[in-house]
mmCIF file of the N, C-alpha and C atoms, coordinates in Angstrom:
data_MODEL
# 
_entry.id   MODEL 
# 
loop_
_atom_site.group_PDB 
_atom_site.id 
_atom_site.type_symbol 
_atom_site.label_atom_id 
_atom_site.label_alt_id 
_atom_site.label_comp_id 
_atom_site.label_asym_id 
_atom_site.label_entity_id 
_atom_site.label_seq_id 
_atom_site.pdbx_PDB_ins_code 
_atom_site.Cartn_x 
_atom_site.Cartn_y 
_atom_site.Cartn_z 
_atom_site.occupancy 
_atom_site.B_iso_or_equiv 
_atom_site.pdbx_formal_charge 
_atom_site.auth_seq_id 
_atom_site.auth_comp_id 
_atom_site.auth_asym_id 
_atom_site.auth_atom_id 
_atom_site.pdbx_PDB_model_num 
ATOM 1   N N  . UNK A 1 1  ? -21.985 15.603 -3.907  1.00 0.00 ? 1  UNK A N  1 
ATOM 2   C CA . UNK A 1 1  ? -20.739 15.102 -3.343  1.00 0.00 ? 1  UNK A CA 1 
ATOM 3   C C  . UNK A 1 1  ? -20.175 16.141 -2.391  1.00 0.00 ? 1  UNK A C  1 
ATOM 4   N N  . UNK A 1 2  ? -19.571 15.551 -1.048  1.00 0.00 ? 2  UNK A N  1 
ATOM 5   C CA . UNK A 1 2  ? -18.809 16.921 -0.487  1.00 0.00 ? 2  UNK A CA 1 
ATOM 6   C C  . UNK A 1 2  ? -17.237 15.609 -0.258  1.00 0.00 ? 2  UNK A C  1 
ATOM 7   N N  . UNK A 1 3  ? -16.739 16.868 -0.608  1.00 0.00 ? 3  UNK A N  1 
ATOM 8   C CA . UNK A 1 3  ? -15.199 16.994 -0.412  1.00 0.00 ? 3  UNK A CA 1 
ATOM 9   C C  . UNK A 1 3  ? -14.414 17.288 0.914   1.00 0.00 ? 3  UNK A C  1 
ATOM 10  N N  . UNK A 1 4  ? -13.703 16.230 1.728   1.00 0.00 ? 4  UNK A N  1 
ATOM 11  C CA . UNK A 1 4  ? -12.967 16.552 2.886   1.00 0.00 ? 4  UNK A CA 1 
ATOM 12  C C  . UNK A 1 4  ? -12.001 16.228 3.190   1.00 0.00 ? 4  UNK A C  1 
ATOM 13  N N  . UNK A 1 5  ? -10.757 16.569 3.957   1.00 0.00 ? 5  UNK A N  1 
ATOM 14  C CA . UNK A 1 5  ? -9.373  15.748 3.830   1.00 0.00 ? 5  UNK A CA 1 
ATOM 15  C C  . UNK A 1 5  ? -9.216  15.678 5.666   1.00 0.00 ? 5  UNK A C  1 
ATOM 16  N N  . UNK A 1 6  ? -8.877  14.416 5.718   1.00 0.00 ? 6  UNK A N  1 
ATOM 17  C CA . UNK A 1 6  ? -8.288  14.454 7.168   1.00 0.00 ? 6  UNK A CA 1 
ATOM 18  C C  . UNK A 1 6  ? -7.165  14.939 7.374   1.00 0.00 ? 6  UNK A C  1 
ATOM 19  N N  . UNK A 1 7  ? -6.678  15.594 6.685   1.00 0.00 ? 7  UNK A N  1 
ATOM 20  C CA . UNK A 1 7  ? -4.887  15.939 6.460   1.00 0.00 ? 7  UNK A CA 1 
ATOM 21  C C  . UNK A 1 7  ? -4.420  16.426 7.765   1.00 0.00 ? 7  UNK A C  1 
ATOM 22  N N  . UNK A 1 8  ? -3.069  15.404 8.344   1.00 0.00 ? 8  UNK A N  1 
ATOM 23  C CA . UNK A 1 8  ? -2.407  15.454 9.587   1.00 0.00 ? 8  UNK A CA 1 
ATOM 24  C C  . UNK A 1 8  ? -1.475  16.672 9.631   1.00 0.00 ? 8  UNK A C  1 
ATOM 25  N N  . UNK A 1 9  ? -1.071  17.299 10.342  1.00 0.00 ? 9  UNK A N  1 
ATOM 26  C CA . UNK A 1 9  ? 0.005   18.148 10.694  1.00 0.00 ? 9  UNK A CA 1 
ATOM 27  C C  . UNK A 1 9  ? 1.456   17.505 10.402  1.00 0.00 ? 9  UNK A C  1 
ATOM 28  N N  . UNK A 1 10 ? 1.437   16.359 9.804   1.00 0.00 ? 10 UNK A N  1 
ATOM 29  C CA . UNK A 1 10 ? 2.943   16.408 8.501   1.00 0.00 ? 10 UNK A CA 1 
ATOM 30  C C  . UNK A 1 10 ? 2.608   16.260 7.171   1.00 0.00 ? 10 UNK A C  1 
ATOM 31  N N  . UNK A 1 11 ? 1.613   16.969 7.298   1.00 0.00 ? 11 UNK A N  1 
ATOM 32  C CA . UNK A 1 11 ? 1.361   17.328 5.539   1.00 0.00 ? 11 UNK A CA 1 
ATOM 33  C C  . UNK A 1 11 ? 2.270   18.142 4.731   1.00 0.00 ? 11 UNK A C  1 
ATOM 34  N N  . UNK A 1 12 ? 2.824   18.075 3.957   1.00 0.00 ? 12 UNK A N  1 
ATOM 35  C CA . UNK A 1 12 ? 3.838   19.133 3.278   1.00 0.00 ? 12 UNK A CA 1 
ATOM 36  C C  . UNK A 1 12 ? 5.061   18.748 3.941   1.00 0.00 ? 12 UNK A C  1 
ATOM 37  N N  . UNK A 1 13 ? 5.499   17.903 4.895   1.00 0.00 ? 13 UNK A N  1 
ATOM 38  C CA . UNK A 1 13 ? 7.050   17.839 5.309   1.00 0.00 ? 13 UNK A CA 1 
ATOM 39  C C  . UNK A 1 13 ? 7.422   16.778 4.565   1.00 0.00 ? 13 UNK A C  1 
ATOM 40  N N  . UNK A 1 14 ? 9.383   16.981 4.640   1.00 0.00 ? 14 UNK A N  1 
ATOM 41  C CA . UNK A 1 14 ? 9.722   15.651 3.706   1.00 0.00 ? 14 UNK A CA 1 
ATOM 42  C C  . UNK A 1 14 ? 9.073   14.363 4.218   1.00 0.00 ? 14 UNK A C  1 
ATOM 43  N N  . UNK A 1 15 ? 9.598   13.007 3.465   1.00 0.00 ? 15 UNK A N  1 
ATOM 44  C CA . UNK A 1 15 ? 9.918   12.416 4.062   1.00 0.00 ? 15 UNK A CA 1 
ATOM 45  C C  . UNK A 1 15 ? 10.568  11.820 4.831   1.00 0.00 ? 15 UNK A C  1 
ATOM 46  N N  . UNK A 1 16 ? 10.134  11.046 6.212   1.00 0.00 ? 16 UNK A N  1 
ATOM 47  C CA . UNK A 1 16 ? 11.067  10.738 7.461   1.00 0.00 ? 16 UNK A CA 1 
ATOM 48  C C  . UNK A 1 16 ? 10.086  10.507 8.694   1.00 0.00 ? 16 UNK A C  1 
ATOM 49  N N  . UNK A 1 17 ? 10.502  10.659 9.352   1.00 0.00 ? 17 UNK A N  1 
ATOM 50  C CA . UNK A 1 17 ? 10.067  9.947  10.836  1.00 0.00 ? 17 UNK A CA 1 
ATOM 51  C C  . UNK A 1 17 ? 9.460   11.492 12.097  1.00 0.00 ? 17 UNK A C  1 
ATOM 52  N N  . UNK A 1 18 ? 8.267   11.132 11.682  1.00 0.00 ? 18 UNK A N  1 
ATOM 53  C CA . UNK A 1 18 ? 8.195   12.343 12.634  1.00 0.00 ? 18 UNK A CA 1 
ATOM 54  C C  . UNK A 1 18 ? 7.048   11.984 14.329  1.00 0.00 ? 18 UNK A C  1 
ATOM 55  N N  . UNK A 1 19 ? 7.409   12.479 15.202  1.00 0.00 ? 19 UNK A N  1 
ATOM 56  C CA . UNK A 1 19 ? 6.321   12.591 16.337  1.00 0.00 ? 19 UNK A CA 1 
ATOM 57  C C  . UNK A 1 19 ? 5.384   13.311 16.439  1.00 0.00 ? 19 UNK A C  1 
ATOM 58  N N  . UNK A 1 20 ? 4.188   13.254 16.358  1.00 0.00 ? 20 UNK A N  1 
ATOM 59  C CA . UNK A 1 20 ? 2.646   13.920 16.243  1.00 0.00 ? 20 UNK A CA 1 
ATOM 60  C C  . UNK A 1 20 ? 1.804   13.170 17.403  1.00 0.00 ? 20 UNK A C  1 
ATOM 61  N N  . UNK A 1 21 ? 2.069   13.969 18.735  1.00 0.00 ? 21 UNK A N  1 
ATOM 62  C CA . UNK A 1 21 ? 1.555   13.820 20.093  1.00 0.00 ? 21 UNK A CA 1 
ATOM 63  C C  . UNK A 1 21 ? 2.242   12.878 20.532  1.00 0.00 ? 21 UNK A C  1 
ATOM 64  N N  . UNK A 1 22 ? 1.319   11.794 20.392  1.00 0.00 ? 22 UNK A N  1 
ATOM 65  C CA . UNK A 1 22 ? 2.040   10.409 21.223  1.00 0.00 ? 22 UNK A CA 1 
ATOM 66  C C  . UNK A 1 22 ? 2.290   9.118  20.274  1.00 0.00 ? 22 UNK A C  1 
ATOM 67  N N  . UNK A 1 23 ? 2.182   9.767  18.828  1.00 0.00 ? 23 UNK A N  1 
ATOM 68  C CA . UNK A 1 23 ? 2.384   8.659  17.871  1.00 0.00 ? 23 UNK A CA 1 
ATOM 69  C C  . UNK A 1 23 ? 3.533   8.626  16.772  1.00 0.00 ? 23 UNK A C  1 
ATOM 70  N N  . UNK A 1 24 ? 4.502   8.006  16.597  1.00 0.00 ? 24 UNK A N  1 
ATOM 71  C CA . UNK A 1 24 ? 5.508   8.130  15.524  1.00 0.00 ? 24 UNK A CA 1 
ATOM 72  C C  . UNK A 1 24 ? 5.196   7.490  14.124  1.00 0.00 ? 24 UNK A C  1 
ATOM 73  N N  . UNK A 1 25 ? 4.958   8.839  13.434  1.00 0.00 ? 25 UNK A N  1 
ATOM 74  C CA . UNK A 1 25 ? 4.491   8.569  11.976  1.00 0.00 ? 25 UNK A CA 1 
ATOM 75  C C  . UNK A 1 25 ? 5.495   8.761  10.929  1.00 0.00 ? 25 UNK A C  1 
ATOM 76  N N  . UNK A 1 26 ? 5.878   7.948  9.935   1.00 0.00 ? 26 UNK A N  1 
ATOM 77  C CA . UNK A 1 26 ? 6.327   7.479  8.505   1.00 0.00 ? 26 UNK A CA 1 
ATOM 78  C C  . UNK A 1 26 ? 5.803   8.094  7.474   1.00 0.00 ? 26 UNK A C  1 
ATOM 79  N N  . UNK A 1 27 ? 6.575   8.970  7.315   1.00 0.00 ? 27 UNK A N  1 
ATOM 80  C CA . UNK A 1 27 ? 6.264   9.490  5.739   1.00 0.00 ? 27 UNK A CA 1 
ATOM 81  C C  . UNK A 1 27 ? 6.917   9.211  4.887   1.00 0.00 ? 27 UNK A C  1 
ATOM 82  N N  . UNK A 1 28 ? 6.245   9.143  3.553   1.00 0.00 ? 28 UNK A N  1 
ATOM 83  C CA . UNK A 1 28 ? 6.947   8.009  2.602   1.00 0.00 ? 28 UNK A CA 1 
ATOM 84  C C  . UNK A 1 28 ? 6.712   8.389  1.161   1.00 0.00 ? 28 UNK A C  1 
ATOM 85  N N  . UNK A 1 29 ? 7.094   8.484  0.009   1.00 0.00 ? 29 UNK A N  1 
ATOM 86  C CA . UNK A 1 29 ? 6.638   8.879  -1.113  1.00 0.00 ? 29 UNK A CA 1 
ATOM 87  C C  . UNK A 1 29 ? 7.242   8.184  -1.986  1.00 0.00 ? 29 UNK A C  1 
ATOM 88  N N  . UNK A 1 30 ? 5.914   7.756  -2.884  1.00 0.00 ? 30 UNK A N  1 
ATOM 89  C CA . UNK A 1 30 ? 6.609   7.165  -3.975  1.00 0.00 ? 30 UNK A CA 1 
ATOM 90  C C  . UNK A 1 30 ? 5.399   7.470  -5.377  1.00 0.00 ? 30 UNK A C  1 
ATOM 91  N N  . UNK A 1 31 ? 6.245   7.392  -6.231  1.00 0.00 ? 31 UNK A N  1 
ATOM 92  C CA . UNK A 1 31 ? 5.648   7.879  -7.347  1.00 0.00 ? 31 UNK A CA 1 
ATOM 93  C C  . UNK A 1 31 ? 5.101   9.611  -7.256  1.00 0.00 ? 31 UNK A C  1 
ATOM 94  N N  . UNK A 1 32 ? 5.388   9.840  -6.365  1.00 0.00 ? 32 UNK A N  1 
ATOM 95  C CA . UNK A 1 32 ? 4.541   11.350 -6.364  1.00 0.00 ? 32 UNK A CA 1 
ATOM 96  C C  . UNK A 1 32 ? 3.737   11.307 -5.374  1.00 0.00 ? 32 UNK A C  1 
ATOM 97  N N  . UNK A 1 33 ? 3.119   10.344 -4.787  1.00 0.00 ? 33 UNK A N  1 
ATOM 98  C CA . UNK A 1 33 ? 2.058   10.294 -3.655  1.00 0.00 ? 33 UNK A CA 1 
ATOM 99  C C  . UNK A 1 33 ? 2.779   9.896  -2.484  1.00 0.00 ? 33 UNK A C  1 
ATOM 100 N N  . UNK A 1 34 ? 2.118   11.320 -1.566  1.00 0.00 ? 34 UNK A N  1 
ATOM 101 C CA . UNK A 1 34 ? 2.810   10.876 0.249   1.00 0.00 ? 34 UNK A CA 1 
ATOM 102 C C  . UNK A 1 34 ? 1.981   9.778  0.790   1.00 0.00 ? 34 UNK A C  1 
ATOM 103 N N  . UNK A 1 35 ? 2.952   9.352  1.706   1.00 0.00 ? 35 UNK A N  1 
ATOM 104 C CA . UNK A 1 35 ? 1.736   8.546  2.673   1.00 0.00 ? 35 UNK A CA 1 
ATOM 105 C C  . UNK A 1 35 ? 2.093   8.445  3.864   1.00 0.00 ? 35 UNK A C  1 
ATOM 106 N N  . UNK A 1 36 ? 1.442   8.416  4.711   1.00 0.00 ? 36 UNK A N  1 
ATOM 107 C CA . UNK A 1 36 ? 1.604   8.426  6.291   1.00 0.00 ? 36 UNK A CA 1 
ATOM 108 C C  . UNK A 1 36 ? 1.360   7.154  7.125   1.00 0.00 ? 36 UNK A C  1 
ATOM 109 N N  . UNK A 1 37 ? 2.542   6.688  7.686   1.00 0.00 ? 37 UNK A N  1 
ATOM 110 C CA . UNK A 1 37 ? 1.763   5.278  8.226   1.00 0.00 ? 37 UNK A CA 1 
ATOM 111 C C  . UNK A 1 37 ? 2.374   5.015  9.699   1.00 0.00 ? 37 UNK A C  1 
ATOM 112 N N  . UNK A 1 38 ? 1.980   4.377  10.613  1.00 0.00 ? 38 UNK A N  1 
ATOM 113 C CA . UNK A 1 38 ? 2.776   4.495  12.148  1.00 0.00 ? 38 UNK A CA 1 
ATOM 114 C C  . UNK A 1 38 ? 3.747   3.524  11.999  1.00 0.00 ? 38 UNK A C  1 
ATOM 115 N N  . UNK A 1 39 ? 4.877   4.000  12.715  1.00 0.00 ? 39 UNK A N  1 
ATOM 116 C CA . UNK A 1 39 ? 6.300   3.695  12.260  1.00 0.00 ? 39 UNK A CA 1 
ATOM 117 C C  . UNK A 1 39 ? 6.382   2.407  12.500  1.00 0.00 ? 39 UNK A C  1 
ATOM 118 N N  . UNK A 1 40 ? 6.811   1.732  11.519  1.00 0.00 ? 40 UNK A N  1 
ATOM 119 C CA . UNK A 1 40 ? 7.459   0.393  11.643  1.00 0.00 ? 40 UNK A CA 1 
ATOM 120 C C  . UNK A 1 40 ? 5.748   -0.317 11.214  1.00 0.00 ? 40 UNK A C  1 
ATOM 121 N N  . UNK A 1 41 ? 4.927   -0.204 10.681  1.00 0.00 ? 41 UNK A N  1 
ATOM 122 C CA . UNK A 1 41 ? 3.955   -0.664 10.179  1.00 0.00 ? 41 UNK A CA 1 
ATOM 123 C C  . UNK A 1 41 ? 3.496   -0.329 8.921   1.00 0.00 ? 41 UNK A C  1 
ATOM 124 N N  . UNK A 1 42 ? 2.053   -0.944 8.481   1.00 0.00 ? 42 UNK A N  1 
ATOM 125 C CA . UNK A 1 42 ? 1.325   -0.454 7.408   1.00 0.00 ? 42 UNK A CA 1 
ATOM 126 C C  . UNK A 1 42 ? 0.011   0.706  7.577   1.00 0.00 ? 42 UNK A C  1 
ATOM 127 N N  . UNK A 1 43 ? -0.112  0.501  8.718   1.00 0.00 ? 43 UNK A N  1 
ATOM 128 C CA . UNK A 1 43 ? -1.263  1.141  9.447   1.00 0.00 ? 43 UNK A CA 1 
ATOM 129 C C  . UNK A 1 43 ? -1.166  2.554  8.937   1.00 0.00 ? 43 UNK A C  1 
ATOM 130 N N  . UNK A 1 44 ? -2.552  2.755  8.707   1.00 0.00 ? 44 UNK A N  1 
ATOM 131 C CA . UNK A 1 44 ? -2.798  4.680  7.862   1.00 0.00 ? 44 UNK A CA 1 
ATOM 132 C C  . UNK A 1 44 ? -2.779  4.931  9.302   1.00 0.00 ? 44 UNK A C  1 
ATOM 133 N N  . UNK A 1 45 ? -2.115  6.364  9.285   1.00 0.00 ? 45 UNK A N  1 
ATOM 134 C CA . UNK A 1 45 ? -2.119  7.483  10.303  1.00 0.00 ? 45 UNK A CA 1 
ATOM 135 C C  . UNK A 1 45 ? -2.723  8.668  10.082  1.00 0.00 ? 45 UNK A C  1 
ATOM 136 N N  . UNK A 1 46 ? -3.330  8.499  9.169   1.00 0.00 ? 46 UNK A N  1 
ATOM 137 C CA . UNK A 1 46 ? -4.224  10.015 8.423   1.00 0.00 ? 46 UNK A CA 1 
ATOM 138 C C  . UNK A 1 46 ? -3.671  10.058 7.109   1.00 0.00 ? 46 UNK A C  1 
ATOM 139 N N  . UNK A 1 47 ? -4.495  11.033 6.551   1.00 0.00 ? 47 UNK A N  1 
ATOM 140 C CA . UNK A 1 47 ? -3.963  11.897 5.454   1.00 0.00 ? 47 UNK A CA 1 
ATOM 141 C C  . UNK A 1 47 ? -2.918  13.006 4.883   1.00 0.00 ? 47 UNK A C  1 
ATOM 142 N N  . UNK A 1 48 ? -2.384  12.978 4.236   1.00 0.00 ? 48 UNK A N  1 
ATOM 143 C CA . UNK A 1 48 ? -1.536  14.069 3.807   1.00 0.00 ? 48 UNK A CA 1 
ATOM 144 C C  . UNK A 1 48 ? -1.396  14.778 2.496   1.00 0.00 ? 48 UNK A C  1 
ATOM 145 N N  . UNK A 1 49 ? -2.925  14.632 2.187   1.00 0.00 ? 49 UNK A N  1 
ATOM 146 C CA . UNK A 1 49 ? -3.294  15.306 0.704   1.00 0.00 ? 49 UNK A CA 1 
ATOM 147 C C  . UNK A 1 49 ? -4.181  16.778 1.546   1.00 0.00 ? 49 UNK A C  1 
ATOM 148 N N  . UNK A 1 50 ? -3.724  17.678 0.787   1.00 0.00 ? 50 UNK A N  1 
ATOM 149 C CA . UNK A 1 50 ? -4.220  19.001 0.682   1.00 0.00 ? 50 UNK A CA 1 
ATOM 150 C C  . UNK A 1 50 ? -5.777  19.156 -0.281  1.00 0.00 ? 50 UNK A C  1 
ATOM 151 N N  . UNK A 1 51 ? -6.393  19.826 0.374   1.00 0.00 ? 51 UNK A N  1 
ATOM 152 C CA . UNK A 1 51 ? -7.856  19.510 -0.299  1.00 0.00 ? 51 UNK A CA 1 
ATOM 153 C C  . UNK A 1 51 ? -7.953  20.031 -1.528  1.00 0.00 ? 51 UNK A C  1 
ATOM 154 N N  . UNK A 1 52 ? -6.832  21.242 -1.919  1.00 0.00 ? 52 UNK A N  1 
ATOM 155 C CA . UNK A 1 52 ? -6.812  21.626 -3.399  1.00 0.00 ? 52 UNK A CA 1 
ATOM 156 C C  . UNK A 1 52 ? -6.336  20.320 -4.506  1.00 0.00 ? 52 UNK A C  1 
ATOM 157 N N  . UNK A 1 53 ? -5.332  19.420 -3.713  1.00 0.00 ? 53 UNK A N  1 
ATOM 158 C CA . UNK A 1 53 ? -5.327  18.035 -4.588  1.00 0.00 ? 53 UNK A CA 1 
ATOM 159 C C  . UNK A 1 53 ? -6.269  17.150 -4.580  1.00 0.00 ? 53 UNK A C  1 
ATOM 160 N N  . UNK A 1 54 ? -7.555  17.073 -3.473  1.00 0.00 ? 54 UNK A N  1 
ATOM 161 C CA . UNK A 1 54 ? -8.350  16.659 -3.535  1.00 0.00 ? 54 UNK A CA 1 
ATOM 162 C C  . UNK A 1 54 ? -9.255  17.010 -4.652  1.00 0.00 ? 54 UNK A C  1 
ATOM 163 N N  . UNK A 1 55 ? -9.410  18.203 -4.565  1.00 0.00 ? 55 UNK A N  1 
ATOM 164 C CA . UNK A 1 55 ? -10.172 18.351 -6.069  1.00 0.00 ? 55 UNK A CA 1 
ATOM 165 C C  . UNK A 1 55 ? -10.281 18.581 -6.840  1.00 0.00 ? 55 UNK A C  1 
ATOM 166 N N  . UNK A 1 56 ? -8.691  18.202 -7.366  1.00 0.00 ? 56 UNK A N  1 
ATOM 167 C CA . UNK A 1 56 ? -7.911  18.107 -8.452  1.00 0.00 ? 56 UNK A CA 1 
ATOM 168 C C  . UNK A 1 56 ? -8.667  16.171 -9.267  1.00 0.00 ? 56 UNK A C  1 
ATOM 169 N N  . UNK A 1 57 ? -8.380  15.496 -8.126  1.00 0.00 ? 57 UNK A N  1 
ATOM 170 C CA . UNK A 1 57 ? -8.137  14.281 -7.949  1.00 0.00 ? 57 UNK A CA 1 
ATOM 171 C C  . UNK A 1 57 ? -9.622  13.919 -8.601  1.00 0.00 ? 57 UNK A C  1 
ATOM 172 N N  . UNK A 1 58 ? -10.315 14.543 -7.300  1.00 0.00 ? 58 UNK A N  1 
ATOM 173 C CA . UNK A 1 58 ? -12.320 14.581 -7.648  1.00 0.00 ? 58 UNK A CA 1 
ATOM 174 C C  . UNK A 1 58 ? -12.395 14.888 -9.064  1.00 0.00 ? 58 UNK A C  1 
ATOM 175 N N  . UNK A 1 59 ? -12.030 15.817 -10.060 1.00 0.00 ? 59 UNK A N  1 
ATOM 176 C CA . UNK A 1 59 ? -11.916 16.401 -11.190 1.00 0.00 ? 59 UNK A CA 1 
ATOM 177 C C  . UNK A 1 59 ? -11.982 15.176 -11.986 1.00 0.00 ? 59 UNK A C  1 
ATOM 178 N N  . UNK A 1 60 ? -10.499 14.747 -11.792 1.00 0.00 ? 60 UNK A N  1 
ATOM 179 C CA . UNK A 1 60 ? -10.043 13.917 -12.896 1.00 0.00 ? 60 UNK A CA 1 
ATOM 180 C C  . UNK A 1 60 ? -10.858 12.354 -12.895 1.00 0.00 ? 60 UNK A C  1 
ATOM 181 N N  . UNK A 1 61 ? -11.239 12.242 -11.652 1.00 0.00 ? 61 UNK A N  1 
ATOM 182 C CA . UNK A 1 61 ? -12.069 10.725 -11.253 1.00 0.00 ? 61 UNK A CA 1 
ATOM 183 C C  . UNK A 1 61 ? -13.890 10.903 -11.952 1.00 0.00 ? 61 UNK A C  1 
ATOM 184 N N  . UNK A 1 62 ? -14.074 11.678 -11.824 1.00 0.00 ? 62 UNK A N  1 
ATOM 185 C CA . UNK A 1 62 ? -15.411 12.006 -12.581 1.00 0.00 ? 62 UNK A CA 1 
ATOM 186 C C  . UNK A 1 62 ? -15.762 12.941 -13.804 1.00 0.00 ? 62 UNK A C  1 
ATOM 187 N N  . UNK A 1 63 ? -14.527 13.578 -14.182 1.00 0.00 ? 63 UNK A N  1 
ATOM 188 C CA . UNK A 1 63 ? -14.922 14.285 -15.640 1.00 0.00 ? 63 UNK A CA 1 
ATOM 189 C C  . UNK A 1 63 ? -15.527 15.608 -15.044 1.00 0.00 ? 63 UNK A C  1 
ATOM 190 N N  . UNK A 1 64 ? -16.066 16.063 -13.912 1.00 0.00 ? 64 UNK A N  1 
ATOM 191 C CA . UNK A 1 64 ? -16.753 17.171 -13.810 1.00 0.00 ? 64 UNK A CA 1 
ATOM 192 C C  . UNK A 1 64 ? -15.958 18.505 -13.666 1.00 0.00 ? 64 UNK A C  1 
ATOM 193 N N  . UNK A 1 65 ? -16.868 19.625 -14.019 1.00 0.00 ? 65 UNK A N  1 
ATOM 194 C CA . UNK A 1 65 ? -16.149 21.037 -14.405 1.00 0.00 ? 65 UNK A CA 1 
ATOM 195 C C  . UNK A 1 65 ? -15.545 21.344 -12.847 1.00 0.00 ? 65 UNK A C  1 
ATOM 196 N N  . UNK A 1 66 ? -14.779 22.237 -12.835 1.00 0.00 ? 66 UNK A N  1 
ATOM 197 C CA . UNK A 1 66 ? -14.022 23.061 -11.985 1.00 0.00 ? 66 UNK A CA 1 
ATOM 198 C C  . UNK A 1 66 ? -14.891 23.571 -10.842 1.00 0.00 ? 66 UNK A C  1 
ATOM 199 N N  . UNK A 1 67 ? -16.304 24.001 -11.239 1.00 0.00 ? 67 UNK A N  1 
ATOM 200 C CA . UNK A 1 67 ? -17.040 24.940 -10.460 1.00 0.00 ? 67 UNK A CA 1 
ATOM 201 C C  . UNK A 1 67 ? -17.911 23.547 -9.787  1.00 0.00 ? 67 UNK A C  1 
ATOM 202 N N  . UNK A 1 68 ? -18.321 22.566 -10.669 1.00 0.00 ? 68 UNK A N  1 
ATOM 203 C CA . UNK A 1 68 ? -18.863 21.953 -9.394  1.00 0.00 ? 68 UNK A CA 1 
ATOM 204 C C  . UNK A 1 68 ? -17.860 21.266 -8.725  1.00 0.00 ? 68 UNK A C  1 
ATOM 205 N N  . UNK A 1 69 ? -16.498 20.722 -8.759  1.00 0.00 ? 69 UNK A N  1 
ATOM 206 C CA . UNK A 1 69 ? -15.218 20.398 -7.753  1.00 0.00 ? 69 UNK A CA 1 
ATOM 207 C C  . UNK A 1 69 ? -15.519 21.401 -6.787  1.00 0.00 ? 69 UNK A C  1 
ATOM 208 N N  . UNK A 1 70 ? -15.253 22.708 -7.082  1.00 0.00 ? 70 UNK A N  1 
ATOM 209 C CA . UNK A 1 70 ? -15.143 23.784 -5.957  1.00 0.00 ? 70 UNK A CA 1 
ATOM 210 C C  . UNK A 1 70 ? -16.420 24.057 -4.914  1.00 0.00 ? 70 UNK A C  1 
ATOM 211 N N  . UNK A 1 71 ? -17.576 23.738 -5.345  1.00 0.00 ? 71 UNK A N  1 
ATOM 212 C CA . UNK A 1 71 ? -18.948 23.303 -4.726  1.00 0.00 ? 71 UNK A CA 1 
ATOM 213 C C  . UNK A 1 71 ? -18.846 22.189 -3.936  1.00 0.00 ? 71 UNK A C  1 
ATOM 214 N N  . UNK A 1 72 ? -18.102 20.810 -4.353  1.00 0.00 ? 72 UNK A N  1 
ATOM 215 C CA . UNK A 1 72 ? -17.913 19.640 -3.393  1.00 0.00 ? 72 UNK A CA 1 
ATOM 216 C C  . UNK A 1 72 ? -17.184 19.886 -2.048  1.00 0.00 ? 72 UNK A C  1 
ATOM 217 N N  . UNK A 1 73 ? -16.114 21.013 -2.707  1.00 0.00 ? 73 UNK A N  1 
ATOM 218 C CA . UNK A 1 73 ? -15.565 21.228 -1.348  1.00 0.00 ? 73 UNK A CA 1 
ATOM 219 C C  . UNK A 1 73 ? -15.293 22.530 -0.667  1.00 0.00 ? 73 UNK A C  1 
ATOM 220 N N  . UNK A 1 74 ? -16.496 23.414 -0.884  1.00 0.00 ? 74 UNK A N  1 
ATOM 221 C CA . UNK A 1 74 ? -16.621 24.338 -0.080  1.00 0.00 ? 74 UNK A CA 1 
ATOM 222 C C  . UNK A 1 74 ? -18.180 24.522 0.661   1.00 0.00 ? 74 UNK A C  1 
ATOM 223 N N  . UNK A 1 75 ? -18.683 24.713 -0.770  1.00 0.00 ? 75 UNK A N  1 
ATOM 224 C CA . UNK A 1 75 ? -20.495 25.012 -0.820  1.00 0.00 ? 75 UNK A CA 1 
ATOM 225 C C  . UNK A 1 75 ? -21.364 23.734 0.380   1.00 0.00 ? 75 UNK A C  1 
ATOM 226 N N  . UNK A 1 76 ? -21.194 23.015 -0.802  1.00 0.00 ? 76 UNK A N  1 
ATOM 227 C CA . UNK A 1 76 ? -21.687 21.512 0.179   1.00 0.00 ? 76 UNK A CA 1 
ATOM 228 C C  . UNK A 1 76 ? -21.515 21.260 1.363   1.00 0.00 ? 76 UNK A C  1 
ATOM 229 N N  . UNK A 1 77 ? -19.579 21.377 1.434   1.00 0.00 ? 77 UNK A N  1 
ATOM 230 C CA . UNK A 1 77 ? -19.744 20.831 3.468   1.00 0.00 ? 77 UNK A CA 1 
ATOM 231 C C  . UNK A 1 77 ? -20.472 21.991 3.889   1.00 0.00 ? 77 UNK A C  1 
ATOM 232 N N  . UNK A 1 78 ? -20.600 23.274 3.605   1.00 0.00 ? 78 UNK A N  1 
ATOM 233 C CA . UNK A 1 78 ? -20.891 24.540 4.237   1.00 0.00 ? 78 UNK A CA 1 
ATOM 234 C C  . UNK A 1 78 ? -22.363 24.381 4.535   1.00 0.00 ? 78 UNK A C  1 
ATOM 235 N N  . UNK A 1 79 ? -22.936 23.782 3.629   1.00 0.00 ? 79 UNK A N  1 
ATOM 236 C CA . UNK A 1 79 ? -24.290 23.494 4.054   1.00 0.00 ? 79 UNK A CA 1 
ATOM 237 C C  . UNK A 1 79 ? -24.582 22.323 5.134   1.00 0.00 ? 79 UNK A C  1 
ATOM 238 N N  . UNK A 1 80 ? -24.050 21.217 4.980   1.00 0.00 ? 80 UNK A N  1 
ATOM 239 C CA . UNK A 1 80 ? -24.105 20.165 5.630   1.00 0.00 ? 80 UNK A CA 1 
ATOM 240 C C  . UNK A 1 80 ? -23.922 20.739 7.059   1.00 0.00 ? 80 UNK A C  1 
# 
């Protein structure tokens, strides 16, 4: 498995309305999970998970140890 995040440049900001080049993106949270979508729609605008929650996430979705999570997302793409 390799591990990758498209994570946009409003990763980590509140939520609200932000401009990223030429597109106005919606950040939004609920339950605990951000999400990014172009304003006034449903449409994904990228990601806004950090790859350490990624393989947190990878962890908990397959049962596997810590060291191979950290292999999905370092070792692996590094080879690829």
């Amino acid at each position: 498995a390799v591990l990758v995040t498209d994570a946009m440049a409003a990763m980590g900001l509140p939520p609200g309305t932000y401009n990223l080049g030429n597109v106005s993106v919606e950040l939004s949270e609920k339950g605990g999970v951000q999400r990014a979508t172009r304003q006034g729609s449903e449409t994904l605008a990228g990601a806004v998970v950090p790859l350490d929650e990624c393989v947190r996430r990878f962890r908990r979705a397959t049962g596997c140890g810590v060291v191979r999570a950290l292999e999905a997302a370092s070792l692996h793409p590094a080879r690829l």
